[in-house]
Z-matrix of the N, CA and C atoms (Angstrom, degrees):
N
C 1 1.450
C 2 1.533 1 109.25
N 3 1.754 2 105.43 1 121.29
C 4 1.949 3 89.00 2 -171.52
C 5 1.918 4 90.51 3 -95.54
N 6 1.601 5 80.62 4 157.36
C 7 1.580 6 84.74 5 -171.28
C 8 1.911 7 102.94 6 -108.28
N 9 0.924 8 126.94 7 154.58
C 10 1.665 9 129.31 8 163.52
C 11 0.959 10 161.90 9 -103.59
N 12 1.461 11 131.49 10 88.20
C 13 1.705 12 108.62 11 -137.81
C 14 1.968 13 86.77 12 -120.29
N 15 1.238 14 98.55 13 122.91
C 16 1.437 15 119.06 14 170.08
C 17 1.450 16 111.55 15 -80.51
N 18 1.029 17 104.87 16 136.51
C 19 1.792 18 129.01 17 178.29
C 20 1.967 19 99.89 18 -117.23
N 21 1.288 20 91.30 19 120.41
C 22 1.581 21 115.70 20 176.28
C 23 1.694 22 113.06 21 -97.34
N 24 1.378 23 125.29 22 132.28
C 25 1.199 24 118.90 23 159.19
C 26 1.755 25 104.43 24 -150.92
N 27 1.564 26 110.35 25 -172.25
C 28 1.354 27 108.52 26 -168.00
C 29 1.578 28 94.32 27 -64.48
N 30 1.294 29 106.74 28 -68.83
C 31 1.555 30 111.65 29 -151.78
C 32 1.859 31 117.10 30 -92.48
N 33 1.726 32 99.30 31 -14.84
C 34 1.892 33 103.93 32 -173.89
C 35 1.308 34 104.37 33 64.91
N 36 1.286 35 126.77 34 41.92
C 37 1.486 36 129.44 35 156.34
C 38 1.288 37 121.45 36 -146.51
N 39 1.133 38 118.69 37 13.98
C 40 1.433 39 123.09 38 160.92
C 41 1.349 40 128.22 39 -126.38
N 42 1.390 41 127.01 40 -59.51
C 43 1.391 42 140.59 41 -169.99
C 44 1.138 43 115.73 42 -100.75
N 45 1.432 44 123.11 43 -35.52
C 46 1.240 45 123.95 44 -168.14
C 47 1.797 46 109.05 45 -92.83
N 48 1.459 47 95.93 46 -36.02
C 49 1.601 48 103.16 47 157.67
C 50 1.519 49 128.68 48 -51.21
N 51 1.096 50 109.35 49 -36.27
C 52 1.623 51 115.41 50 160.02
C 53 1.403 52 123.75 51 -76.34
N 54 1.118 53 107.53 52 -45.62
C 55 1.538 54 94.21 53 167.96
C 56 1.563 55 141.73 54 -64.19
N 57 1.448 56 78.98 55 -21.14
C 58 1.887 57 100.48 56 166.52
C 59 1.454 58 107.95 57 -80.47
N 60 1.115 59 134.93 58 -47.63
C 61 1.342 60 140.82 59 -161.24
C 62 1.906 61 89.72 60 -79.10
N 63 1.536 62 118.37 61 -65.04
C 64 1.298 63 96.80 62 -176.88
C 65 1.422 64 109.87 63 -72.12
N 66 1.315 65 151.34 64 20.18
C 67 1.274 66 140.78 65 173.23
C 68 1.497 67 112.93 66 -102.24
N 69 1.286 68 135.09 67 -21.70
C 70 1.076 69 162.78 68 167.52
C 71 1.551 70 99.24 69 -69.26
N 72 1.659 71 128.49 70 -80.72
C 73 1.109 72 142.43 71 167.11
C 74 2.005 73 99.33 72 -9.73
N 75 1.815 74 102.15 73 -72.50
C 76 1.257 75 100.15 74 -149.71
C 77 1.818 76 103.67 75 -84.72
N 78 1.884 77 101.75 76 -7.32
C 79 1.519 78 95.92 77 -179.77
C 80 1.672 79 116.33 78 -67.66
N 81 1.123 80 122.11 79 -16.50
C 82 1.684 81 129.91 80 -137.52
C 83 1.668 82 79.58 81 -83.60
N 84 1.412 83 129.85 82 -34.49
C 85 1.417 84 108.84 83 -170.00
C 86 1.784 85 105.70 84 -99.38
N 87 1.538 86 109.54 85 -39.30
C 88 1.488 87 121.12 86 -156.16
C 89 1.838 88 104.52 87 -94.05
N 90 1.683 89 118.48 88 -21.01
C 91 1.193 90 119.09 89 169.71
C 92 1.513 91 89.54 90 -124.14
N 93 0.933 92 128.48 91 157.67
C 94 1.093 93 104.90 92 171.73
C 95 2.026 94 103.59 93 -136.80
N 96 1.401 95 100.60 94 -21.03
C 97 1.280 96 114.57 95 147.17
C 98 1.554 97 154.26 96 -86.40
N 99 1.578 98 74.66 97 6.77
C 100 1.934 99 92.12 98 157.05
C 101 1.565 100 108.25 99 -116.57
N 102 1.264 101 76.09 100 150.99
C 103 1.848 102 108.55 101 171.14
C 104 1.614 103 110.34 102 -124.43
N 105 1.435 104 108.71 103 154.89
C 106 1.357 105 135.23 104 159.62
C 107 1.147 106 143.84 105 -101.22
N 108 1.416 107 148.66 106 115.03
C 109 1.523 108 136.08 107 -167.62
C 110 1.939 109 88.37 108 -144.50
N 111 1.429 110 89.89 109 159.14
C 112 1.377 111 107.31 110 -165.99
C 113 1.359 112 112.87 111 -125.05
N 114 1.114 113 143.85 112 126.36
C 115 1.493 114 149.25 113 169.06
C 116 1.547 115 123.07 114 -115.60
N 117 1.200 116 109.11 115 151.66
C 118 1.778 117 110.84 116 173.86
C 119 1.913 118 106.43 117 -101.71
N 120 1.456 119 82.85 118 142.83
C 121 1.541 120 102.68 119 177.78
C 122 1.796 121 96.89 120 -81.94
N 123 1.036 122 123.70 121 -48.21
C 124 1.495 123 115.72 122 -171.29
C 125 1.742 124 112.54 123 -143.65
N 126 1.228 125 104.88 124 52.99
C 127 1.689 126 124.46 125 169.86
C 128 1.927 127 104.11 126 -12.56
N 129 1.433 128 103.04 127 -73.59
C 130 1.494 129 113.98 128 -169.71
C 131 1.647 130 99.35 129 -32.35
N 132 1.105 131 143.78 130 -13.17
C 133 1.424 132 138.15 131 -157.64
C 134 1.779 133 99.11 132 -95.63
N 135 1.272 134 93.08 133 -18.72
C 136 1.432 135 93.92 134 -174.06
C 137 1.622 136 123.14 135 -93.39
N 138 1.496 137 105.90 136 54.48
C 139 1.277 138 93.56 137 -174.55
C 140 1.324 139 114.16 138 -99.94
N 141 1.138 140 148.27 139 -5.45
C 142 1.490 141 139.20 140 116.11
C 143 1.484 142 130.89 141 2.43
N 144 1.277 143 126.87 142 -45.66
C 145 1.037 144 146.98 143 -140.98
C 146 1.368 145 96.09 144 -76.97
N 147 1.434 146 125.34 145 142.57
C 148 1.706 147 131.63 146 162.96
C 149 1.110 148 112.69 147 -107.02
N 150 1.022 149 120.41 148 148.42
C 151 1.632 150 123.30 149 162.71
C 152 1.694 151 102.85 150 75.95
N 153 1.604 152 103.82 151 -167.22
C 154 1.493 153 105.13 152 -179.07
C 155 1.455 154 112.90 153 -104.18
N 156 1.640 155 111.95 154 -9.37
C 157 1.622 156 112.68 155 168.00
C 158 1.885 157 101.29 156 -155.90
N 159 1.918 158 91.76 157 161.09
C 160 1.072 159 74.05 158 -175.76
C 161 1.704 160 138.72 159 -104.66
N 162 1.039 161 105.83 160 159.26
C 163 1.586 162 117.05 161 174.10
C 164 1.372 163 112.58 162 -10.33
N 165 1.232 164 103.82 163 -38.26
C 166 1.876 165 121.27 164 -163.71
C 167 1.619 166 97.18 165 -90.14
N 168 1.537 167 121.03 166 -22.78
C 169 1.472 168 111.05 167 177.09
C 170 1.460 169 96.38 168 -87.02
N 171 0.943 170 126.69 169 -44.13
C 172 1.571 171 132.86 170 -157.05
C 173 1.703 172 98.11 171 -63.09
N 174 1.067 173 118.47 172 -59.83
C 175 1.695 174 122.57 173 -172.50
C 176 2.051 175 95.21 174 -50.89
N 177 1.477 176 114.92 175 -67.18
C 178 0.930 177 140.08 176 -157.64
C 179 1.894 178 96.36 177 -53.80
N 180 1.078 179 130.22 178 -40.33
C 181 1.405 180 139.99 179 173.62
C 182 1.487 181 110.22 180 -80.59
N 183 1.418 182 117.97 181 -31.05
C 184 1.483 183 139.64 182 177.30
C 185 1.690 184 89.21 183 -50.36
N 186 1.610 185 104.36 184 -72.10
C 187 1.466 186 134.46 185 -150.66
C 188 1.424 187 94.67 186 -64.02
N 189 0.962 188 131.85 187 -33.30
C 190 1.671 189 134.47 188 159.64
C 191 1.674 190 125.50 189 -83.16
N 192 1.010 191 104.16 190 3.09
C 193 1.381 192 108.40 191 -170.84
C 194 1.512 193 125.38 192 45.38
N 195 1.300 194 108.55 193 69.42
C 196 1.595 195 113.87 194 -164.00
C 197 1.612 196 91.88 195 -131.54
N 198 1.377 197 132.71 196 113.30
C 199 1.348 198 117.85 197 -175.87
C 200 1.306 199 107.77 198 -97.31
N 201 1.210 200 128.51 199 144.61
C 202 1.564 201 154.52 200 157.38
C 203 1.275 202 119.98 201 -39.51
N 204 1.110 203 139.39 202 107.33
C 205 1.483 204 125.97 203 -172.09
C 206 1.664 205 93.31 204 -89.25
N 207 1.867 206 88.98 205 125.96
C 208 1.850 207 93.98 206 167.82
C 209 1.587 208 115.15 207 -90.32
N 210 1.059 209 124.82 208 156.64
C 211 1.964 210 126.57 209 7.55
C 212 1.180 211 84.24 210 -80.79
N 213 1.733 212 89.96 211 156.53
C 214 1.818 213 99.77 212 175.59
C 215 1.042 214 76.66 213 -111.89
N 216 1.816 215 94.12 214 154.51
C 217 1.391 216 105.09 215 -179.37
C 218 1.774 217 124.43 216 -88.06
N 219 1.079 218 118.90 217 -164.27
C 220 1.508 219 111.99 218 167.79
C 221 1.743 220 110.05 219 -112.60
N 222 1.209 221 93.46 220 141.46
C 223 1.438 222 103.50 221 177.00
C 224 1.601 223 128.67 222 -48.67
N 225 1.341 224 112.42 223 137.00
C 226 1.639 225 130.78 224 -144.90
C 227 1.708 226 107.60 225 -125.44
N 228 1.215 227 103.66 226 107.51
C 229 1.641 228 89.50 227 154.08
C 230 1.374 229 139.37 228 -67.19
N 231 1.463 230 104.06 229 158.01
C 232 1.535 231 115.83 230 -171.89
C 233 1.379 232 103.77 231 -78.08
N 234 1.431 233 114.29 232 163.36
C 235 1.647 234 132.80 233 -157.01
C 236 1.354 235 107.43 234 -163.16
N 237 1.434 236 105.81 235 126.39
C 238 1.187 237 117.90 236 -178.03
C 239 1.958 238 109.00 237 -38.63
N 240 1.477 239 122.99 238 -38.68
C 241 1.412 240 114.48 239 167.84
C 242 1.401 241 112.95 240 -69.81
N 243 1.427 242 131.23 241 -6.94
C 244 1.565 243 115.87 242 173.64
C 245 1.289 244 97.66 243 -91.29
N 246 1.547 245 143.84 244 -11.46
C 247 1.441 246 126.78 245 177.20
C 248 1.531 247 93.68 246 -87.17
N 249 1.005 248 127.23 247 -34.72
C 250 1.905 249 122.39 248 -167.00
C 251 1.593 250 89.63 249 -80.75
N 252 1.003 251 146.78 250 -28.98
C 253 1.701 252 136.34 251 -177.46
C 254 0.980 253 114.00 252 -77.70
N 255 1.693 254 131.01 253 -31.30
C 256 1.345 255 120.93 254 -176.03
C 257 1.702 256 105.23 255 -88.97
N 258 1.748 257 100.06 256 177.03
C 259 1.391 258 101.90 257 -171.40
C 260 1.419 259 80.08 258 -112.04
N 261 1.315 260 154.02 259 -32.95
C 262 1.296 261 151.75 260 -152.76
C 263 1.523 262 93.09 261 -148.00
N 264 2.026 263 110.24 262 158.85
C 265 1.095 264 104.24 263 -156.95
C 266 1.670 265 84.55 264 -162.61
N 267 1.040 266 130.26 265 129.40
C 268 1.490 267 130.72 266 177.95
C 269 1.436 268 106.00 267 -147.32
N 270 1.634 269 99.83 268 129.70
C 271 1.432 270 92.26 269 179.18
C 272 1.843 271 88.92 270 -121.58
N 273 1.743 272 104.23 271 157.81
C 274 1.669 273 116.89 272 -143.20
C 275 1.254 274 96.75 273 -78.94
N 276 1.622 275 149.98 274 -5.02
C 277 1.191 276 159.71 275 -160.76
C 278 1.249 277 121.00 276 172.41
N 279 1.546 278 91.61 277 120.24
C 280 1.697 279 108.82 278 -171.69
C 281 1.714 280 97.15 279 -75.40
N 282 0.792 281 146.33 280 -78.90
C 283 1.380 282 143.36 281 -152.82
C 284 1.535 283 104.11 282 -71.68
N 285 1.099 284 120.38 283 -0.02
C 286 1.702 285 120.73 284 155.63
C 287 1.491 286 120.98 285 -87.42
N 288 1.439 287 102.88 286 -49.01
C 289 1.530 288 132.01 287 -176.45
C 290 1.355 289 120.61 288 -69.75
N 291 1.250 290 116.28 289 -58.25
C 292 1.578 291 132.93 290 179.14
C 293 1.912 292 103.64 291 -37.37
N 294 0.974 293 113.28 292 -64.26
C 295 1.649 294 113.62 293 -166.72
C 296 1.733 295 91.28 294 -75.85
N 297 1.061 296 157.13 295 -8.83
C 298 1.503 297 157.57 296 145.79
C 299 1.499 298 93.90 297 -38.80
N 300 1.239 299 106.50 298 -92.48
C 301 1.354 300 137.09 299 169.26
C 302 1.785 301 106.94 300 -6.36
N 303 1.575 302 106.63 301 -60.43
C 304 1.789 303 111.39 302 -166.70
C 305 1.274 304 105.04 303 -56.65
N 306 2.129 305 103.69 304 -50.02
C 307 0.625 306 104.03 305 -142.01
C 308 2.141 307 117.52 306 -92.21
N 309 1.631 308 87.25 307 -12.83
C 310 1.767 309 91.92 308 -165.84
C 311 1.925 310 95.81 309 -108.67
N 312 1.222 311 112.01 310 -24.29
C 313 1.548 312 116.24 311 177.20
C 314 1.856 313 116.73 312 -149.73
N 315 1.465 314 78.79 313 58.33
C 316 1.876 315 91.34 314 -168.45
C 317 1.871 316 101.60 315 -68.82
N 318 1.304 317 133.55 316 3.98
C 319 1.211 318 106.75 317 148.45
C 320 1.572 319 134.08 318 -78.70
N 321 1.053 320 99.52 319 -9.87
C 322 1.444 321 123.15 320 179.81
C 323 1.863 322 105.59 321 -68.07
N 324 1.436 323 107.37 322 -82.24
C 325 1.444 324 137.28 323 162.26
C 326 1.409 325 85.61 324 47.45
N 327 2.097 326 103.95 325 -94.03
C 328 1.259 327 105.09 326 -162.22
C 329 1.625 328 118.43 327 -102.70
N 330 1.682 329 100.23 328 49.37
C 331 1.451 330 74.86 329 176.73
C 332 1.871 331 93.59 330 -144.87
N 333 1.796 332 101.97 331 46.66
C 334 1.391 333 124.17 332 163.56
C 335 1.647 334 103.41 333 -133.16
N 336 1.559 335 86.34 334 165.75
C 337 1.849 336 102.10 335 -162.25
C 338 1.563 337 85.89 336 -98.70
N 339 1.053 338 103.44 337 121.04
C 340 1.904 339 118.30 338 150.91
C 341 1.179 340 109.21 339 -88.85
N 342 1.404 341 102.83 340 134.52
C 343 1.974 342 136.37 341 144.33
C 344 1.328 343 114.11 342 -49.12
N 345 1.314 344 103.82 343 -177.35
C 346 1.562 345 118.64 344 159.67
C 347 1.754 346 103.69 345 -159.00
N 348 1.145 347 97.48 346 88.28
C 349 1.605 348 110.12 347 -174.89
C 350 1.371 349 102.60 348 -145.06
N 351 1.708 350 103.06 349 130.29
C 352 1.550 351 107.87 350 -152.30
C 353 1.700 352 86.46 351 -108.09
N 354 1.305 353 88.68 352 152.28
C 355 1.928 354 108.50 353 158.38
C 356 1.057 355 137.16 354 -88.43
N 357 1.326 356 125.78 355 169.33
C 358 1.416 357 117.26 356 -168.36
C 359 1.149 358 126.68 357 -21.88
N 360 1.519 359 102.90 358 -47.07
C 361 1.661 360 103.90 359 -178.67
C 362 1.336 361 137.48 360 -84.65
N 363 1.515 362 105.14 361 6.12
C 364 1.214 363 120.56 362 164.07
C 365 1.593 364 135.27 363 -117.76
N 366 1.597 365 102.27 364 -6.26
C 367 1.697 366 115.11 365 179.26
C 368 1.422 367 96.97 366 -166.76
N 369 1.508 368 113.65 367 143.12
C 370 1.416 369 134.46 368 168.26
C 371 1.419 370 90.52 369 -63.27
N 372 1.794 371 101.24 370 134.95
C 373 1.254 372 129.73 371 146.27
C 374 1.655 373 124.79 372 -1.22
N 375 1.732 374 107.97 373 -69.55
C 376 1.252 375 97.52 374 -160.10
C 377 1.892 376 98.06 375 -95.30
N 378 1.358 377 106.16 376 20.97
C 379 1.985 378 96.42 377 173.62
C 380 1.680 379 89.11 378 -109.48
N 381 1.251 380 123.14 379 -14.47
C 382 1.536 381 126.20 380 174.24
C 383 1.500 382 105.29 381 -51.51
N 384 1.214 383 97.06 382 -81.33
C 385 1.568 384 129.43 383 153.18
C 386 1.362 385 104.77 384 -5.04
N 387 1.122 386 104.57 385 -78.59
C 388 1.880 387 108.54 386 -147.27
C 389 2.016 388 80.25 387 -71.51
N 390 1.224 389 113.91 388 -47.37
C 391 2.009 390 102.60 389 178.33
C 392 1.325 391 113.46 390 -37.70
N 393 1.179 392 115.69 391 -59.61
C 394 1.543 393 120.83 392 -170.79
C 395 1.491 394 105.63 393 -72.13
N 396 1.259 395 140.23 394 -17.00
C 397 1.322 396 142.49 395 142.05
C 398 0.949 397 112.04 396 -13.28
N 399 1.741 398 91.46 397 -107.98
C 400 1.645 399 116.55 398 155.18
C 401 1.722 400 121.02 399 -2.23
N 402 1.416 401 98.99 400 -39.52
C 403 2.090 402 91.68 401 -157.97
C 404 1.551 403 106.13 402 -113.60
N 405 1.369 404 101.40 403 13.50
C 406 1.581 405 126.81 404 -168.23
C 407 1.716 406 89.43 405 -108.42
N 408 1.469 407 110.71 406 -58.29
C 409 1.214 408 102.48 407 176.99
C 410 0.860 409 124.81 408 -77.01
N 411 1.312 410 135.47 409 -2.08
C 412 1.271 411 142.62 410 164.28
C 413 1.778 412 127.52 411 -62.58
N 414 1.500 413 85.99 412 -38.96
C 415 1.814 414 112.13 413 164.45
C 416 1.053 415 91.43 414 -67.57
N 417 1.365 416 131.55 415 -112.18
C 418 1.308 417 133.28 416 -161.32
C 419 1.562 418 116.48 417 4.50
N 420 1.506 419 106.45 418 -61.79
C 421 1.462 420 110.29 419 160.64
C 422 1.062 421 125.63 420 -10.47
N 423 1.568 422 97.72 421 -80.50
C 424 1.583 423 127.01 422 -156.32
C 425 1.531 424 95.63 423 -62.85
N 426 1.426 425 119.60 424 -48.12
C 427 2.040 426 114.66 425 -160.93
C 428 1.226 427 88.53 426 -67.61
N 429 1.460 428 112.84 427 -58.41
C 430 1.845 429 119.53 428 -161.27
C 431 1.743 430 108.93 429 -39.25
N 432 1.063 431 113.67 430 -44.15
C 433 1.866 432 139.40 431 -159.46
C 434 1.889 433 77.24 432 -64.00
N 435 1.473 434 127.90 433 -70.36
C 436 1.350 435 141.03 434 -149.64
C 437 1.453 436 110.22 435 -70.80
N 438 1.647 437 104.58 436 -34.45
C 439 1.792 438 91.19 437 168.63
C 440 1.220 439 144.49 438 -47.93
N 441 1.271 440 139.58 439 139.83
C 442 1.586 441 164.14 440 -156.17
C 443 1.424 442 88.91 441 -79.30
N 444 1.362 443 121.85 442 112.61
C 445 1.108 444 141.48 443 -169.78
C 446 1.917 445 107.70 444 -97.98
């Protein structure tokens, strides 16, 4: 039975893309029946954005040696069927995320796990990075610990 744990962020090209890509990466041996996919709470914000992910995931997966399967895609909003498909659901910052949440899928709101992993404008890239590591491996933990032995 594969299981699903969705990663939420504003735009699905920075944070949440990494956490999917390294959660996936470290599930294939330690979960091996979970998967990861990533969605944006409010895409339109991202009009800045180059390419289909960012620079800051690519180095950061680089810097671990975790490769990207191409084409990467471009970043996707969330849908009421990506909250009903997953079994777990984390979006990368509560005090970013939370009012997303009230306001575009407020039944949801409180009944997903918030982070606290800041964006550009609040932490360099690679201490972002190394958090969502950290809280990625921390999951891993938690599913791996629950499997049917």
């Amino acid at each position: 039975m594969n299981r699903r744990v969705l990663f939420l962020c504003t735009g699905n090209y920075y944070r949440s893309r990494f956490a999917e890509i390294l959660f996936n990466h470290l599930a294939k041996d330690a979960a091996p029946d979970w998967s990861g996919f990533s969605r944006a709470l409010a895409i339109e914000l991202g009009t800045r954005n180059e390419g289909p992910i960012s620079a800051h995931t690519r180095k950061a997966c680089a810097d671990r040696e975790i490769a990207i399967s191409e084409p990467v895609r471009f970043p996707r909003s969330a849908t009421e069927e990506d909250f009903r498909s997953a079994s777990r659901i984390i979006a990368l910052k509560e005090a970013e995320h939370r009012a997303y949440m009230r306001e575009r899928f407020p039944h949801w709101a409180d009944r997903i796990e918030y982070w606290h992993v800041h964006d550009l404008d609040a932490a360099h890239p690679d201490d972002a990075c190394a958090e969502i590591e950290r809280l990625v491996q921390g999951l891993i933990q938690q599913v791996s610990s629950k499997r049917v032995r």
